[in-house]
C-alpha positions in Angstrom: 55.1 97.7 11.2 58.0 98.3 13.7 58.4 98.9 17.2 57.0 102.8 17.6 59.5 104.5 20.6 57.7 107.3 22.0 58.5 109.6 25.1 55.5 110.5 26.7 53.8 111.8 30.5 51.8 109.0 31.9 48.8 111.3 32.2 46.6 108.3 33.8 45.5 104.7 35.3 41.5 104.8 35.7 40.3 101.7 36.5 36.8 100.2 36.5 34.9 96.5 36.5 35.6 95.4 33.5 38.9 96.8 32.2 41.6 99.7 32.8 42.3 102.7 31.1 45.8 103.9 30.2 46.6 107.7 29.2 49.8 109.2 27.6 50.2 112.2 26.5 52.7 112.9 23.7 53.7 116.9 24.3 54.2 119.6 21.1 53.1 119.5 17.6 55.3 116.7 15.9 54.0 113.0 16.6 56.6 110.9 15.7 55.0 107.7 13.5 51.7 108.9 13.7 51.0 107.4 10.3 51.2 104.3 11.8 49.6 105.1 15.1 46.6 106.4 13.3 46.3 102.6 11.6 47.0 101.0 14.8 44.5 103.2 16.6 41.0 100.9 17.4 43.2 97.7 17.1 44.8 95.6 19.6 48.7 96.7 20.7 51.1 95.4 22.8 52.5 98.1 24.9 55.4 98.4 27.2 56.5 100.8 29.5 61.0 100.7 29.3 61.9 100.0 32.3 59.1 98.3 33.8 59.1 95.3 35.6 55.1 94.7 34.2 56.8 93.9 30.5 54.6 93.4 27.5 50.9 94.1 27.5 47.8 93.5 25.1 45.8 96.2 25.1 43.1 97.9 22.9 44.8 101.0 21.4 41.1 102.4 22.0 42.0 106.6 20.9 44.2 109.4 19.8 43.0 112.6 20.2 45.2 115.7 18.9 45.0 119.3 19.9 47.5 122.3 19.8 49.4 120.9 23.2 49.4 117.3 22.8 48.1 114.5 21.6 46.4 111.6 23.7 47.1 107.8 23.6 44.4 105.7 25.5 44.5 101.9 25.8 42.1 99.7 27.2 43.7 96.9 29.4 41.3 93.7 30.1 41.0 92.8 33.5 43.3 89.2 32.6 46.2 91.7 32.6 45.9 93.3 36.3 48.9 92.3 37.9 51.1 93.8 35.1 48.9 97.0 35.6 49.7 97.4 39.0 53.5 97.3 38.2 52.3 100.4 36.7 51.6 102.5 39.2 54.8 103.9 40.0 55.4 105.5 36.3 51.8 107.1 36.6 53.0 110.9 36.2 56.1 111.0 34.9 57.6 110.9 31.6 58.4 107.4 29.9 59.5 105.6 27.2 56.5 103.9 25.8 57.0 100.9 23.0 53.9 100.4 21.0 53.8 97.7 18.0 50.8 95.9 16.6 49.6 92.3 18.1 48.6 89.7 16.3 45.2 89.1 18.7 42.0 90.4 17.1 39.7 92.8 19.4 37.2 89.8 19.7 40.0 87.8 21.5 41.1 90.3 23.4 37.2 91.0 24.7 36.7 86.5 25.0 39.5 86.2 27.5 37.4 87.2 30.4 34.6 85.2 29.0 33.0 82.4 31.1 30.4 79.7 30.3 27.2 80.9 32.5 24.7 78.2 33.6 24.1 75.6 31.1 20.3 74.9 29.7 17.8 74.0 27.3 14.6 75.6 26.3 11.6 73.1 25.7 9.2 73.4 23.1 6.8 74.5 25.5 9.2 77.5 26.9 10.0 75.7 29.7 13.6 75.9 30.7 16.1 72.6 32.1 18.7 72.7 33.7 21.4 69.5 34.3 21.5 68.0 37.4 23.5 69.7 40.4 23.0 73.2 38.9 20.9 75.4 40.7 17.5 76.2 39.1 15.0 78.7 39.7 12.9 76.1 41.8 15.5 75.6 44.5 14.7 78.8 46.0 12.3 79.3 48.6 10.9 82.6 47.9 8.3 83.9 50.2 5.8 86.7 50.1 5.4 89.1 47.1 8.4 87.5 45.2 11.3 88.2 47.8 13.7 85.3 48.6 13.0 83.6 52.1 15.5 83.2 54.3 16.3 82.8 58.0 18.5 85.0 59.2 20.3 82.7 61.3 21.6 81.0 58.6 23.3 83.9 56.9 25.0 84.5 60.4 
């Protein structure tokens, strides 16, 4: 599958803890290629705004929706790819040239990238839980009455 060239309004940039979301809006009743948007929909695609200083982008080609006006393009952009987002901004609103093609990442690496290792530990046989040395466990904190965490409040000031 090619490059897909589409002019479109870039409806939107919604933005939340864990990823972005990107809207276009493809106005009339033809959709160029949407054969092949249809297959790429629910993968990952790496899109790219002409003209952009952000360039290429992974995202997950997460929807199309079509009704008698338009049809609606919406990508999920993982929070690893923020500062090509923000190049964004300016194009939010107006009409662009928007190249699509497929990417060779699968959605489970896409989703991994932002992954991080947690606390290590080990569960004993007896349910107790260890943890290695210089990681905080549940026993270096001085809780006080009824299960709240003690703490002076001159030393959080």
């Amino acid at each position: 599958m090619s490059k897909i060239n589409l002019n479109v309004l870039f409806k939107k940039i919604q933005k939340d803890d864990k990823k972005q979301v990107l809207e276009y809006h493809v106005q009339g009743d033809e959709l160029p290629s949407s054969q092949e948007l249809v297959q790429l929909a629910g993968s990952i695609a790496v899109i790219e705004i002409e003209g952009s200083e952000a360039g290429p982008i992974n995202a997950e080609f997460k929807s199309i929706q079509r009704d008698s006006k338009k049809t609606a393009l919406k990508f999920n952009v993982s929070g690893g790819s923020d500062d090509k987002v923000i190049k964004l901004y300016p194009f939010a609103g107006s009409s662009v040239n928007l190249l699509i093609q497929p990417s060779q990442m699968s959605l489970e690496e896409f989703y991994d990238e932002d992954e991080h290792e947690g606390v290590a530990y080990t569960v004993e046989n007896d349910g107790s839980v260890s943890v290695p040395d210089g990681q905080l466990s549940l026993d270096d904190i001085p809780f006080g009455e009824e299960g709240n965490v003690a703490h002076d409040d001159d030393e959080l000031n």
